[in-house]
Gaussian input, Z-matrix of N, CA and C with variables (Angstrom, degrees):
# hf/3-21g

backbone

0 1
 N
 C     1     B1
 C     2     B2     1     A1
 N     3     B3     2     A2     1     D1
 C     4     B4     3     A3     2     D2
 C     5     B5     4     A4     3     D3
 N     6     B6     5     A5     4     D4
 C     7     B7     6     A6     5     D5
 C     8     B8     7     A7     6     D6
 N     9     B9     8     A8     7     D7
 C    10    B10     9     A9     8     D8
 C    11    B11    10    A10     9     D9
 N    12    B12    11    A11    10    D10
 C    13    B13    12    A12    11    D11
 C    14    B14    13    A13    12    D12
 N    15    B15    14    A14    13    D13
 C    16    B16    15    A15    14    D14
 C    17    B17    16    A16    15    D15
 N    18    B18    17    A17    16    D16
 C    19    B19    18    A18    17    D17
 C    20    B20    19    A19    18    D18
 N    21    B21    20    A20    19    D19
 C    22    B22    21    A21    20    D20
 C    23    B23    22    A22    21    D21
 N    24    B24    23    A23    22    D22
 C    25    B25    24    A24    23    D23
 C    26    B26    25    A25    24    D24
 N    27    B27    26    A26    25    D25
 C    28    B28    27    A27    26    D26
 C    29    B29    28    A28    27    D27
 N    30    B30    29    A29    28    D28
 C    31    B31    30    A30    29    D29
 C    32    B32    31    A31    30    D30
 N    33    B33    32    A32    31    D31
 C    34    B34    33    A33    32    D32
 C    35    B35    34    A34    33    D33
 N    36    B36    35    A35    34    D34
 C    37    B37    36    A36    35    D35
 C    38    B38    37    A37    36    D36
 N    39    B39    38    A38    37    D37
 C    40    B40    39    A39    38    D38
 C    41    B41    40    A40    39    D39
 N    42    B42    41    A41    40    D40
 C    43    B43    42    A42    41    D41
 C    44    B44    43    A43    42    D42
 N    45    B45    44    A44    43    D43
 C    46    B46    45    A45    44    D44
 C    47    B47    46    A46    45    D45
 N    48    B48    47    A47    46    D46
 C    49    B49    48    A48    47    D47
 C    50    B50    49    A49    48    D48
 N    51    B51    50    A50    49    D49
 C    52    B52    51    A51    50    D50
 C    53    B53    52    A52    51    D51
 N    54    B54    53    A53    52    D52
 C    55    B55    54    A54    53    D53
 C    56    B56    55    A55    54    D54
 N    57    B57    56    A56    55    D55
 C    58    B58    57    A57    56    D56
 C    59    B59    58    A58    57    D57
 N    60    B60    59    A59    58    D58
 C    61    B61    60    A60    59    D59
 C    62    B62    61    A61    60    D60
 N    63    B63    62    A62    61    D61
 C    64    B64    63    A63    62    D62
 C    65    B65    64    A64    63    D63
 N    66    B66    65    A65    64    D64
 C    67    B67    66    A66    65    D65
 C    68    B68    67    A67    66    D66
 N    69    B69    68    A68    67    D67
 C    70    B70    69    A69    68    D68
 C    71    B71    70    A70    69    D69
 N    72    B72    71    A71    70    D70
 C    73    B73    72    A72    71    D71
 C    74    B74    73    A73    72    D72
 N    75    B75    74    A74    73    D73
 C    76    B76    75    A75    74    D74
 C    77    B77    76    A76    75    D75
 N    78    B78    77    A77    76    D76
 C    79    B79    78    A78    77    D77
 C    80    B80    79    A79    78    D78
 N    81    B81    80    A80    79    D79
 C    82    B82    81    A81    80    D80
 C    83    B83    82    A82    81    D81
 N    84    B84    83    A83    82    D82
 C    85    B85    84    A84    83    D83
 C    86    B86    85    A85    84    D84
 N    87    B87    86    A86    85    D85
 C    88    B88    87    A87    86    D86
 C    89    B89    88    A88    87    D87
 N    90    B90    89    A89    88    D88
 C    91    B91    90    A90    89    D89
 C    92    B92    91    A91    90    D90
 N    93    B93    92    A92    91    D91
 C    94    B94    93    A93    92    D92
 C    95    B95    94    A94    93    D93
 N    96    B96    95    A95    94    D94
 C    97    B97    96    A96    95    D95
 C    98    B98    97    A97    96    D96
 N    99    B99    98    A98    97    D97
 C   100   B100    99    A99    98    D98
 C   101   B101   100   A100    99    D99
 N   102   B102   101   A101   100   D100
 C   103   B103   102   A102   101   D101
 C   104   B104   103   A103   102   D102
 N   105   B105   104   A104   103   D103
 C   106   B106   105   A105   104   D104
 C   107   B107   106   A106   105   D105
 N   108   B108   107   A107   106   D106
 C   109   B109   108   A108   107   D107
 C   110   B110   109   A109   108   D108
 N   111   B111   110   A110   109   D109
 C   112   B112   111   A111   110   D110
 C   113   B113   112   A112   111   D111
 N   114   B114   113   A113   112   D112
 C   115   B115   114   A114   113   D113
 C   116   B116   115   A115   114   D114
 N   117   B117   116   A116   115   D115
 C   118   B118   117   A117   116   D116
 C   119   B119   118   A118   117   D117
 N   120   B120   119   A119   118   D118
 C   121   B121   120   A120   119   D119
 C   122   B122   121   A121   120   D120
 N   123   B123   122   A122   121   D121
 C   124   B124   123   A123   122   D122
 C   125   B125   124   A124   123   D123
 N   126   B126   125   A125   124   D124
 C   127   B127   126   A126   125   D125
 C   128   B128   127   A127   126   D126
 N   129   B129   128   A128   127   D127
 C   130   B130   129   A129   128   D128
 C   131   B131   130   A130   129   D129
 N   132   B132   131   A131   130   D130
 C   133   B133   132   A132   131   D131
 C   134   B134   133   A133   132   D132
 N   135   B135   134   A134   133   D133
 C   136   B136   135   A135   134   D134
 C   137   B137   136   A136   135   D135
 N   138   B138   137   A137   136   D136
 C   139   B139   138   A138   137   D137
 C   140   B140   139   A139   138   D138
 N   141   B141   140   A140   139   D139
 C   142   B142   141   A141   140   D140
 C   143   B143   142   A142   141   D141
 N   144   B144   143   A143   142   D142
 C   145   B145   144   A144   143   D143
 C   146   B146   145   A145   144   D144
 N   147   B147   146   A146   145   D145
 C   148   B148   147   A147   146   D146
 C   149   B149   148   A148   147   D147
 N   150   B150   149   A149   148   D148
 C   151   B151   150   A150   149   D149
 C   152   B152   151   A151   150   D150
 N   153   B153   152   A152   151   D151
 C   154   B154   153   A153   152   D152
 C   155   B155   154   A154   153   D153
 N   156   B156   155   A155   154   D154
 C   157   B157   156   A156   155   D155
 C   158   B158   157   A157   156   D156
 N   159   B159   158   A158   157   D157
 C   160   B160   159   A159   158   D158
 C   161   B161   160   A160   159   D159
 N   162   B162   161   A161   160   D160
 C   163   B163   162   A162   161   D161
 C   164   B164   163   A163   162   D162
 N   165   B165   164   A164   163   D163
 C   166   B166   165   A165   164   D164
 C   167   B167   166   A166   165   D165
 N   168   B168   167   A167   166   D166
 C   169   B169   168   A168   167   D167
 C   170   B170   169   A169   168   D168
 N   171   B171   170   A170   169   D169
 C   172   B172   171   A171   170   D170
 C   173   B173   172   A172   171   D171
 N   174   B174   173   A173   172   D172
 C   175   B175   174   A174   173   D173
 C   176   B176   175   A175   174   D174
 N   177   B177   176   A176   175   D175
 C   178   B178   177   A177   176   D176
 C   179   B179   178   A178   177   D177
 N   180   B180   179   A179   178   D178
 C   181   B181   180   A180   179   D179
 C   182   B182   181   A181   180   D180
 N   183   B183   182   A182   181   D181
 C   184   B184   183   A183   182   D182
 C   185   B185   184   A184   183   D183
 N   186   B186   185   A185   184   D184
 C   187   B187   186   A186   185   D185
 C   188   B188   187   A187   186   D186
 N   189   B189   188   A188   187   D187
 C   190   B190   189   A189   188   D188
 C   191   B191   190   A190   189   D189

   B1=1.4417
   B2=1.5292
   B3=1.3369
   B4=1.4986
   B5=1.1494
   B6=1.4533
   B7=2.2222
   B8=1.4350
   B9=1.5125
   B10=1.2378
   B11=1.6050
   B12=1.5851
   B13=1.4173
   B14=1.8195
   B15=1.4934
   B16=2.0002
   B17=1.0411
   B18=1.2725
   B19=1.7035
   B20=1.7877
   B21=1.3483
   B22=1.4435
   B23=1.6389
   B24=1.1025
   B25=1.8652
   B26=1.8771
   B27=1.4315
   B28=1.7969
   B29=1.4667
   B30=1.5665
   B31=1.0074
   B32=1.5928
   B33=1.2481
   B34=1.4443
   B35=1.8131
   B36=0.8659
   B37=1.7341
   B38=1.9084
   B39=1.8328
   B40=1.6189
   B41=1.4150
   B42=0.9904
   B43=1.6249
   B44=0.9431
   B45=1.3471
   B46=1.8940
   B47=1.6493
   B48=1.7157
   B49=1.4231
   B50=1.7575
   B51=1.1459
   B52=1.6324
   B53=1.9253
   B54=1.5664
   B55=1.3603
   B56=1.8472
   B57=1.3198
   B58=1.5328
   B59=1.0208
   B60=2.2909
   B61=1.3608
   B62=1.0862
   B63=1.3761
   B64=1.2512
   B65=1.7337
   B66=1.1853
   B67=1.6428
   B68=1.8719
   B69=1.7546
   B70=1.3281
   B71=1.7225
   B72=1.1318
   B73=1.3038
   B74=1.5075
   B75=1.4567
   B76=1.6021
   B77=1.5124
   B78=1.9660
   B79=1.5511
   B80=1.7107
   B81=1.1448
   B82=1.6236
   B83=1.9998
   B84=1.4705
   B85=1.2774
   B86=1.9377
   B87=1.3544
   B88=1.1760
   B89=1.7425
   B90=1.1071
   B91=1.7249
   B92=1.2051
   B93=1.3592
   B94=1.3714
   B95=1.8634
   B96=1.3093
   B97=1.4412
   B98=1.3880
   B99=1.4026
   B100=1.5284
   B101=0.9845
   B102=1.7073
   B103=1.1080
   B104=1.4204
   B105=1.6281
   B106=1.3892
   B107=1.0422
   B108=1.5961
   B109=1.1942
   B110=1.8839
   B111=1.2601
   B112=1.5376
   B113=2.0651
   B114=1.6945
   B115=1.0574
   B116=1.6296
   B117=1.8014
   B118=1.5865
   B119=2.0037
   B120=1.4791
   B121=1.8323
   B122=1.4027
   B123=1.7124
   B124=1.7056
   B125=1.7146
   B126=0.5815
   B127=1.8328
   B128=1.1298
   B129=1.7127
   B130=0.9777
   B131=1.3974
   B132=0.8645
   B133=1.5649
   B134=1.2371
   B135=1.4692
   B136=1.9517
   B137=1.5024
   B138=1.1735
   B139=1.4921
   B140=1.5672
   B141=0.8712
   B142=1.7979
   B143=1.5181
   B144=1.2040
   B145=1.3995
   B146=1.6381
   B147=1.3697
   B148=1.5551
   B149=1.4614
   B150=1.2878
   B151=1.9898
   B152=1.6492
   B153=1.6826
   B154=1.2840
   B155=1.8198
   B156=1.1032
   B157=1.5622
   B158=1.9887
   B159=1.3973
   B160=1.9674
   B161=1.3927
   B162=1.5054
   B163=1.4386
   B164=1.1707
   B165=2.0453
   B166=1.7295
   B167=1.6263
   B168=1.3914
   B169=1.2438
   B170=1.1898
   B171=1.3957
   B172=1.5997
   B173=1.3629
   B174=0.7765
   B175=1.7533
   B176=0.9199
   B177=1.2916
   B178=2.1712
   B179=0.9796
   B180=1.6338
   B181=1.7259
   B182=0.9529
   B183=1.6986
   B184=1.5794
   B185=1.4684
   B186=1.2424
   B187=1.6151
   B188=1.5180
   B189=1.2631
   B190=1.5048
   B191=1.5627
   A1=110.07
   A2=125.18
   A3=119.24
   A4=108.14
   A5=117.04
   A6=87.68
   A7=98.77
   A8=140.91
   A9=119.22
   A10=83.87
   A11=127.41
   A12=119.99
   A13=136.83
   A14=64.54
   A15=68.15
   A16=135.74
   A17=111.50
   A18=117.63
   A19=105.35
   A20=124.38
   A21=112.84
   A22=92.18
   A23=121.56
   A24=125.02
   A25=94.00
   A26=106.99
   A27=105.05
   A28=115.62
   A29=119.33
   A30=139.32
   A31=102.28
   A32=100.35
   A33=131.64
   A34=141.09
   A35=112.72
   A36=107.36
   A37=104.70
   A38=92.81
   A39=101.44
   A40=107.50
   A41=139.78
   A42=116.94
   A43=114.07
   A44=122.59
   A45=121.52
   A46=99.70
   A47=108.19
   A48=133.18
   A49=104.24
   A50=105.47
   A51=122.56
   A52=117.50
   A53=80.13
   A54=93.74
   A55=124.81
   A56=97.78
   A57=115.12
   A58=158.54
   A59=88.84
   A60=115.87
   A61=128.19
   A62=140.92
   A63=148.39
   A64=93.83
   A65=112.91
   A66=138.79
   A67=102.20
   A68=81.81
   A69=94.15
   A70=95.97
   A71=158.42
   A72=150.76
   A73=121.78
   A74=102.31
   A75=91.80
   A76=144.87
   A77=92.24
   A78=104.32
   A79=106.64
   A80=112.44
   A81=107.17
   A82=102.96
   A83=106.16
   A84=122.05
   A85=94.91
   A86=114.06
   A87=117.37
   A88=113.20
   A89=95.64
   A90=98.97
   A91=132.61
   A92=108.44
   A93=108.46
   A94=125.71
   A95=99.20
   A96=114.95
   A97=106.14
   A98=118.11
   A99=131.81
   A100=103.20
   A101=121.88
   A102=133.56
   A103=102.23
   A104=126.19
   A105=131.24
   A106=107.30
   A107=128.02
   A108=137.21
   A109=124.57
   A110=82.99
   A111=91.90
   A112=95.72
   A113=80.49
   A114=91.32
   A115=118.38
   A116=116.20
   A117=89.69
   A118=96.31
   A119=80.80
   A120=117.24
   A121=114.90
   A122=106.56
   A123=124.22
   A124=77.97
   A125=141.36
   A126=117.56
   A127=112.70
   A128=124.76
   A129=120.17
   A130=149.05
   A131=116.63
   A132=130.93
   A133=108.50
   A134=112.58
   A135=101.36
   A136=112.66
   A137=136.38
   A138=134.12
   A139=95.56
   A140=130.64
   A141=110.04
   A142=116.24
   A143=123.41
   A144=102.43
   A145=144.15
   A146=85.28
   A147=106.41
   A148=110.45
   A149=107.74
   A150=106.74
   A151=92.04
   A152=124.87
   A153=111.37
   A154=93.00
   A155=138.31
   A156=138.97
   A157=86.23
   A158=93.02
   A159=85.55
   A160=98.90
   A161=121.33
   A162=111.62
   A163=105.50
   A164=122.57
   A165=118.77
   A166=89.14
   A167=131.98
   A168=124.24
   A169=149.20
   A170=109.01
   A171=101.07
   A172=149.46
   A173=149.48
   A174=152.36
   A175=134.33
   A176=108.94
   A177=119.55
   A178=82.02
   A179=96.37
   A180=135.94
   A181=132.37
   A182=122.27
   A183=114.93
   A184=72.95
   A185=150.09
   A186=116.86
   A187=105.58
   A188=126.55
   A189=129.22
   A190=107.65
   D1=-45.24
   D2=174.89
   D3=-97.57
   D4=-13.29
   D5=166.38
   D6=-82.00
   D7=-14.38
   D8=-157.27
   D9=-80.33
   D10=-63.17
   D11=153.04
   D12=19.65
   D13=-77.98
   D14=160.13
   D15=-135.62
   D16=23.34
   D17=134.25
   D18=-55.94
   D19=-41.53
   D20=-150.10
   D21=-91.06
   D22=-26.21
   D23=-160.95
   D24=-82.36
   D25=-29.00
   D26=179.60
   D27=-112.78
   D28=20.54
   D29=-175.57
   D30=13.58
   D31=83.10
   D32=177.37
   D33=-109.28
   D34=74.19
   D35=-161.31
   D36=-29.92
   D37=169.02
   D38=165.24
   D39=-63.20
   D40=-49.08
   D41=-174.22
   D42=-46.30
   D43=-43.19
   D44=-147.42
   D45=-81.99
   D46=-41.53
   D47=155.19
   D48=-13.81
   D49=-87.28
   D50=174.07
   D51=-0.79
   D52=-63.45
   D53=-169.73
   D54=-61.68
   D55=1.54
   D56=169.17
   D57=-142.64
   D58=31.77
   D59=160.09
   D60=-44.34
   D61=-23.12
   D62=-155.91
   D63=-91.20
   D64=-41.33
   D65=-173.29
   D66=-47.74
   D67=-58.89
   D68=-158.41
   D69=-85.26
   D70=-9.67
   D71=146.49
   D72=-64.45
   D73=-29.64
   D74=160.59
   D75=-87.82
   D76=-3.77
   D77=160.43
   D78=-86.26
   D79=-20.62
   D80=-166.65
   D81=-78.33
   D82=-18.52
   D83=-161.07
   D84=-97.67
   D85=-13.86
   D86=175.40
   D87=-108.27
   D88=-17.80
   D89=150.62
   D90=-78.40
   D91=-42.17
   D92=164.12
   D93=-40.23
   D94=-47.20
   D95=-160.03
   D96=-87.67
   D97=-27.49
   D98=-176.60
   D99=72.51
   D100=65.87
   D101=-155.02
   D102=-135.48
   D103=142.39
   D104=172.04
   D105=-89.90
   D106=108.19
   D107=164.17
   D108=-81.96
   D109=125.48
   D110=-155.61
   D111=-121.22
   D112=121.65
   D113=-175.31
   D114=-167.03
   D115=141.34
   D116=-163.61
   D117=-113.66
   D118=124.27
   D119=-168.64
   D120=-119.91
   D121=67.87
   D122=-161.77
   D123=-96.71
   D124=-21.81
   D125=-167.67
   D126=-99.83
   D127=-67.62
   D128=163.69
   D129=-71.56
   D130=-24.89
   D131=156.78
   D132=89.76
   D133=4.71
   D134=-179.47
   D135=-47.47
   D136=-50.66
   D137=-158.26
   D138=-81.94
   D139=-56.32
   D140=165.50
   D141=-56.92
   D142=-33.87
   D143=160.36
   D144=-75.66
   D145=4.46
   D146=174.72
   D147=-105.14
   D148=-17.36
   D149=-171.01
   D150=-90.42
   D151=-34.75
   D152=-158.43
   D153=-74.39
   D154=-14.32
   D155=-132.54
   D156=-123.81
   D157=-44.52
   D158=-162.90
   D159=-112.16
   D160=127.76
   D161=-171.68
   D162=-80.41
   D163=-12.15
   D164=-157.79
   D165=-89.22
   D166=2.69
   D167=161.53
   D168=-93.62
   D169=108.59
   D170=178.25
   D171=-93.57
   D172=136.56
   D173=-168.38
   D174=-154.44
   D175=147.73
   D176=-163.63
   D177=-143.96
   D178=144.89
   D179=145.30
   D180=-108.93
   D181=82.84
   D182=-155.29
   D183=-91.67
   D184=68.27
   D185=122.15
   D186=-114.94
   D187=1.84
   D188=-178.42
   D189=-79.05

């Protein structure tokens, strides 16, 4: 549900997708827990594109 998300918002193929499974298990692993995942994600933007879309998600950028 959120890689298809943002695959479609960065109009991004499945390969390129790939490269940010790790991304996407550590927001799913911070949902689970109801956990603030804190992390600084200036390039790609997955975790802001997941906080503006899912309200049960949370995220900080203490380097912004």
């Amino acid at each position: 549900m959120g890689k298809e998300l943002y695959r479609n918002k960065k109009g991004i193929g499945k390969k390129a997708l790939q490269k940010h499974n790790v991304d996407f298990i550590i927001a799913a692993t911070a949902i689970e827990h109801q956990a603030t995942l804190v992390s600084h994600d200036n390039k790609d933007k997955i975790f802001e594109i997941l906080q503006e879309n899912y309200s049960h998600f949370d995220w900080e950028d203490w380097m912004s």
